[in-house]
N, C-alpha and C positions, 0 to 999 in steps of 0.2 A: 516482497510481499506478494501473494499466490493466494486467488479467491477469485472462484470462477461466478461467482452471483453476489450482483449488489443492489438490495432490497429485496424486495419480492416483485414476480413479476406479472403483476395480480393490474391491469389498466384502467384504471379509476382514481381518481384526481386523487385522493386520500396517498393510495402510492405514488403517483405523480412526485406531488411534495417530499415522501419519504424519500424516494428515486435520487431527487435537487438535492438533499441535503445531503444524504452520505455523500454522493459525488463534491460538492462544497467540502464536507470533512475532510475527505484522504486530499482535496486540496492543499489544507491545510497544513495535515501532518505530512505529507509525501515530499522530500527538498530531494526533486528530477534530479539532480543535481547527483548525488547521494546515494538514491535507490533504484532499484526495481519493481518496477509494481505490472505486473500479467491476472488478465482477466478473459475472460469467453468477451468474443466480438457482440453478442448479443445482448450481454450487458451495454456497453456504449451504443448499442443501438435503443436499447430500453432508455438509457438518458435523451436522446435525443427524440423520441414518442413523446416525452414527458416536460421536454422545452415546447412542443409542438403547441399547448394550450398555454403559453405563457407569451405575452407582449415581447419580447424576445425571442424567437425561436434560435435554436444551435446555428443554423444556414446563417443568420442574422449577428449571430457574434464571430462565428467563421470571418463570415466577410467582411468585417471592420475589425480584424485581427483585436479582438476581443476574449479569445478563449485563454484560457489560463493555462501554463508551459503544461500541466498532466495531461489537459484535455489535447493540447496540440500534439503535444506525441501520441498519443492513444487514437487520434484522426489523421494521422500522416503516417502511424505504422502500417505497410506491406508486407507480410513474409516471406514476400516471393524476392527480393529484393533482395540485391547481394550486399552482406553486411546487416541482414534482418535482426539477426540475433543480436546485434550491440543495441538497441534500441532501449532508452530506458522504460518507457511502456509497453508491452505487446503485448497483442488483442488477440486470440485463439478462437476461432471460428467450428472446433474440432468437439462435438458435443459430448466424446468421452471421459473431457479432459476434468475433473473433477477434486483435485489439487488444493490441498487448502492449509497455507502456513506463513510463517512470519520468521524471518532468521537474517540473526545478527551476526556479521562477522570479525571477530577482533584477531590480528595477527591468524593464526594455525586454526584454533578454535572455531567453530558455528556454533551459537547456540538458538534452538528451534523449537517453535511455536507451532501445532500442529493439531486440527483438530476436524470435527463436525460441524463448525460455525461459519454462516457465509456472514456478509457484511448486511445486517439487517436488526434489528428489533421487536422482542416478539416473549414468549414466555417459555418457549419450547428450551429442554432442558440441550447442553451442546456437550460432547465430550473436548477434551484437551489434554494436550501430552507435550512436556518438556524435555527434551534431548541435546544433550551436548556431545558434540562429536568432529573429528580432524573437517579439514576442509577439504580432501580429498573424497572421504566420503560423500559428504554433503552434495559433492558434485556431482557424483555417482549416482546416487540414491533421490537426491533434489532436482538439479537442474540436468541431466543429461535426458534427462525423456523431454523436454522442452527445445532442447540444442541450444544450450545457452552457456558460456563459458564462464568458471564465475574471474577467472583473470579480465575477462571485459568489465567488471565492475569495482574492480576494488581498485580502493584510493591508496598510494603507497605509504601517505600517514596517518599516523594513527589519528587523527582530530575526533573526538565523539567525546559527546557530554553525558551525563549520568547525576542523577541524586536520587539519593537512600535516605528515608527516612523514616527511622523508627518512632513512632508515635509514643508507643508505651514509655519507652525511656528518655521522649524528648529530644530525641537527637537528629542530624541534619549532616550528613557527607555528602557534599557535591561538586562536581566540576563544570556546572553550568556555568558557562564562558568564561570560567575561570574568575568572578567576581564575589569577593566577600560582601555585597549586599545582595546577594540571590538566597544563599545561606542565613544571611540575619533575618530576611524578608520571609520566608519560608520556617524558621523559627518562632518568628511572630504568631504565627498561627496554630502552631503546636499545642 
């Protein structure tokens, strides 16, 4: 995941909040574990402006080993450091850097999310573009302007969950963790 801007970065409590949450979200969705997620350094410096008016500030969760595994890598990344590039967060300090996509890798295949949208809310209209393409490319084209290998990332099984669900026909394909009450629970609401 590639997106050099998360919220706006507009310093006013209203942003403040918006700032806290996305950063809370990709929390959420991002398993360190798993993924890649690269941003502008300036972004993680906007969240931590934005702890500064909160009973907590960042300093304050830093130091009672408080911060969540994104935020610890995203504050421990270096790039000067040998072995920068395996990092699962890195921070880009380099203000041309303007990269915005989301790509999944199965076996050979990437398939890639790619558009005008930073991570934000707002009504402003965004472009997007679906690409599927080898992984050779991808690397080429994606992650070598970054210096980032994608052999540093990929798991050698295949583990990844997935559900389809067609609304109009009712239906429900999934391999979330492989459990026939994910599928029944998820038909329920159909």
């Amino acid at each position: 995941m590639v997106s050099p801007f998360i919220g706006f970065d507009y310093k006013t409590p209203k942003y403040d909040e918006q700032i806290i949450h996305y950063w809370h979200w990709l929390d959420e969705i991002i398993d360190i574990d798993k993924a890649l997620f690269v941003t502008r350094k300036r972004a993680l410096n906007r969240l931590k402006e934005a702890l500064k008016h909160r009973e907590r500030t960042y300093d304050d969760l830093k130091e009672w080993d408080a911060l969540s595994d994104l935020l610890k890598a995203a504050d421990e990344y270096d790039g000067r450091k040998k072995n920068a590039n395996k990092s699962r967060v890195q921070t880009y300090s380099d203000s041309k850097f303007h990269a915005k996509f989301y790509a999944g890798i199965i076996d050979e295949t990437v398939e890639v999310l790619m558009g005008s949208y930073n991570i934000h809310q707002g009504s402003s209209l965004e472009n997007i573009t679906f690409l599927r393409c080898p992984k050779n490319e991808f690397q080429h084209k994606f992650l070598d302007p970054f210096k980032i290998r994608i052999t540093d990332f990929i798991h050698k099984e295949n583990n990844f969950q997935s559900a389809l669900i067609d609304i109009n026909n009712k239906n429900v394909n999934t391999t979330l963790l492989n459990h026939p009450e994910y599928k029944e629970l998820i038909s329920t609401y159909l």
